[in-house]
N, C-alpha and C positions, 0 to 999 in steps of 0.2 A: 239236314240240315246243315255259300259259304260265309259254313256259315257258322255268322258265330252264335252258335242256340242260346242265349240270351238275352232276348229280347222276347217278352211272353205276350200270347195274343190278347191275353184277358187282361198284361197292366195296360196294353196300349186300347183295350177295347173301354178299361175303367176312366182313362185319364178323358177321355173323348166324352164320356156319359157326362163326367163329373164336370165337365168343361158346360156343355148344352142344355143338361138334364136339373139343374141344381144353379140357384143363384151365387156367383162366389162366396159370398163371406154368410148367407143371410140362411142359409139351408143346409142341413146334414148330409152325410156320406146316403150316392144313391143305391138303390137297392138293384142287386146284379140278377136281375127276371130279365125275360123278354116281354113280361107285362109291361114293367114302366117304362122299355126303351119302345115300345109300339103306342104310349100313349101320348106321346111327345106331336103335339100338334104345330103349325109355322105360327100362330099365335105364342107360346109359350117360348117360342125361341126370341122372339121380337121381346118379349117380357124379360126374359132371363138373358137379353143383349141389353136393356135398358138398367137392369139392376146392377149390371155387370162392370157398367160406363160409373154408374152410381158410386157402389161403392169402390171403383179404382179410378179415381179420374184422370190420373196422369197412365200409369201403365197400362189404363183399359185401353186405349188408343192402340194399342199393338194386338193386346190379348182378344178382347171383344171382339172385334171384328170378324178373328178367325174360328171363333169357338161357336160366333154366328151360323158361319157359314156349314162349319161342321153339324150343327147343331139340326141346319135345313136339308141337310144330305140324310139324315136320319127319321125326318119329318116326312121328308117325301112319297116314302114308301111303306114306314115301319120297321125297317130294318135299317141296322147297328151301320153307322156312317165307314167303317172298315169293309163290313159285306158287302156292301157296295163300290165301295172302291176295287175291293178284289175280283167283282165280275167286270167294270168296265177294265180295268189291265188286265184280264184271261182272253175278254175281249180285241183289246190291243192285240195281244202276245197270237190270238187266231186268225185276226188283219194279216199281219205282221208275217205269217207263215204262209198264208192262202199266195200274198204277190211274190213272198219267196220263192214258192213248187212253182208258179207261173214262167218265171222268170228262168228256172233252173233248165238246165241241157242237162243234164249227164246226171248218174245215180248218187255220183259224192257230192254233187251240188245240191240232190234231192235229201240228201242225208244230211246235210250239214243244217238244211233248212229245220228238220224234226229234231235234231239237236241243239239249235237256237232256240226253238219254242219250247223245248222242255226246261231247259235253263232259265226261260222268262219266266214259266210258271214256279219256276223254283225261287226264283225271286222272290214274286209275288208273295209265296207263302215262307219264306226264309227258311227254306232245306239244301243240303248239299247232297246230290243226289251223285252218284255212281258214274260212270261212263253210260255213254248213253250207246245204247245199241237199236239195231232193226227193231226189237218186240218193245222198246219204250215208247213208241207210235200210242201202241193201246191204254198205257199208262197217263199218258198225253190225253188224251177224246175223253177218256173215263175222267180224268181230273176236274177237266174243264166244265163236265156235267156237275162235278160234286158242289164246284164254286158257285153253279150259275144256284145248284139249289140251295146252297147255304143261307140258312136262316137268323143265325147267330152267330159271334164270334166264335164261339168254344167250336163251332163245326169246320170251320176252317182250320184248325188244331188237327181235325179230321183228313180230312183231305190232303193237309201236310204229308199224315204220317202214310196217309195211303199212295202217295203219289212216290215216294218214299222207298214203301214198301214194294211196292210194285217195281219201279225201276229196281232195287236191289234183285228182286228175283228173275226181269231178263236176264237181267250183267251176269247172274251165275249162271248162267245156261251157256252162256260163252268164255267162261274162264275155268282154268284150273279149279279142280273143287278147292283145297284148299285157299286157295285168295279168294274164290267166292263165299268160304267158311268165316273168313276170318271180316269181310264185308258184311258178311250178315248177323256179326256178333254186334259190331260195331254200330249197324245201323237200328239194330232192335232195341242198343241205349239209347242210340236218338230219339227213336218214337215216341220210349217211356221217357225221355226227356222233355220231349213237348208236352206230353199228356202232361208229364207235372207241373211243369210250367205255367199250363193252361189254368192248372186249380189251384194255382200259387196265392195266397191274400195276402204275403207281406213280401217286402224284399230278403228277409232274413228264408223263410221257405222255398226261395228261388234258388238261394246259395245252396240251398241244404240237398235242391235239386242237383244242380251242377256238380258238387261233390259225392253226389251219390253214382250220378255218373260218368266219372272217373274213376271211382271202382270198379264199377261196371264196364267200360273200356279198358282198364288196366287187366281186369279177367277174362275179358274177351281175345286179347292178347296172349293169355296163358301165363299171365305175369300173377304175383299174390296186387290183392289190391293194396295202394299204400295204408290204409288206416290214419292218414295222417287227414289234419281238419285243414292245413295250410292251401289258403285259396290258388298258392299257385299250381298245386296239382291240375288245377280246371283248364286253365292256360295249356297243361302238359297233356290232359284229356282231348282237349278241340286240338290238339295239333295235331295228334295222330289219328282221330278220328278221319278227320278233314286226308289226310294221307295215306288211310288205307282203301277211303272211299273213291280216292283213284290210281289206285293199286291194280294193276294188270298181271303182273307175275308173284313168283313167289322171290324174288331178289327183293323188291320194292316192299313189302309185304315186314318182311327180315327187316329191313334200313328201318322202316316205320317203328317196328319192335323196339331197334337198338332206342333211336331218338327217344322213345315212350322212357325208357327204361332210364336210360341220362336222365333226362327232363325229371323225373322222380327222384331218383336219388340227389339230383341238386336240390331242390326245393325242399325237400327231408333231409337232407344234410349227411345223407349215407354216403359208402363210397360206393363210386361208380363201376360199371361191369370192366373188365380189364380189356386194351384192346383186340380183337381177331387177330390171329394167327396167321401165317401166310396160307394155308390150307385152308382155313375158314373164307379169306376172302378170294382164294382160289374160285370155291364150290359156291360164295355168293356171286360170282363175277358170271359163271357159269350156266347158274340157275335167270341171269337176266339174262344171258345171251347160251341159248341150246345149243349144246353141239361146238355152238366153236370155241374151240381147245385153243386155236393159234391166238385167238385175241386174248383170250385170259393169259396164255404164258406169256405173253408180249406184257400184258399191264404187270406181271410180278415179276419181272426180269429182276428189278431192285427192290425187291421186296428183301426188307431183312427177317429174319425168324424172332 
């Protein structure tokens, strides 16, 4: 999840219901089945466009129209006016790839092609997914199956977390285990992040999410979690999240930590960690670049102690 995991599939699948399913002012909150969102016929949409114009007459002009429309994208088939948008853009996103390979000469231009489409599907489902390597191909074909059979919004939560998951476990097959340890802490709070997200009924249970996952990422880090309820921990959670999940070494990996660790202590009001040492940023300069000794002593010539 770049991304900022915040945006939950089930408010955005309820606002849409609530928009199609239910007269504005004249009907109560609809009920979150796939029964009632399958029984929604282009009749009731025409109905519930005309009450809609009714009871809003100046602002239905904007509103109505488009809650119509959503309302028939749902009608159509039976399924949730989102599911269907996310198979026609997985759709796209496998256009979009097929005249890519076509077009490509060379392996890095074949690569670059399977790394745009994984990206697009990453959109689609708003995850921030890992670097993308050779074995994300398979994580890419298996997704694209999961959306075509997506029946519901909450199953798209699904496919998020597996699309997710899946890339995070190539990217360790090619990294250092520790940066792949520390990517897989990281992305295992995302998943539970969405999952919560996904079963959120208020906007306060969203929040509750997001701050739980910042402990969660502040432990995945090896940091204590803050304990603290100050929203801007979340802020300091998606930053580093979002920075480990493109994290290649273990220099990057470190940098990510320090940020995480700032980023907390400012918003809790503690003091912050004191700065590295010449020796510290010796052996971080080192750990991004192996081996070469001549460029790290070149960057601390004026290092002072």
């Amino acid at each position: 999840m770049n991304h900022s995991p915040t945006i939950s599939f089930i408010l955005i699948g309820a606002s849409v219901i609530t928009g199609c399913a239910t007269a504005v002012d004249s009907q109560g909150p609809p009920e979150k089945t796939s029964t009632s969102i399958q029984s929604v016929t282009l009749a009731d949409c025409a109905s519930q466009r005309d009450a809609c114009f009714a009871n809003n007459p100046l602002i239905g002009l904007f509103v109505c129209p488009a809650q119509y429309t959503q309302c028939t994208l749902t009608a159509s088939n039976g399924l949730p006016a989102q599911v269907n948008q996310a198979r026609t853009d997985a759709a796209a996103c496998a256009s979009a790839d097929r005249e890519c390979s076509v077009a490509a000469r060379t392996p890095l231009q074949r690569a670059n092609c399977a790394a745009t489409e994984a990206k697009c599907l990453a959109s689609i489902l708003q995850v921030h997914l890992p670097s993308v390597v050779t074995g994300t191909a398979t994580c890419v074909a298996d997704n694209i199956s999961c959306i075509n059979s997506a029946e519901q919004v909450s199953d798209l939560t699904t496919c998020a977390n597996n699309l997710e998951s899946c890339a995070v476990t190539q990217v360790q097959t090619v990294l250092p285990a520790p940066v792949g340890q520390i990517i897989g802490s990281v992305s295992s709070c995302q998943t539970a992040l969405n999952s919560c997200i996904s079963a959120a009924a208020t906007p306060a249970d969203v929040t509750t999410c997001s701050l739980t996952n910042a402990n969660c990422v502040a432990s995945g880090f090896g940091l204590t979690p803050p304990g603290n309820p100050a929203k801007g921990v979340i802020q300091c959670a998606n930053a580093a999240t979002n920075c480990a999940l493109e994290a290649t070494n273990i220099g990057t990996v470190d940098l990510c930590r320090r940020r995480l660790t700032s980023c907390i202590a400012e918003v809790v009001g503690s003091t912050p960690p004191p700065p590295m040492t010449c020796g510290q940023k010796w052996t971080a300069c080192l750990a991004q670049n192996p081996f070469n000794f001549p460029l790290c002593d070149s960057q601390l010539l004026d290092c002072t102690p």
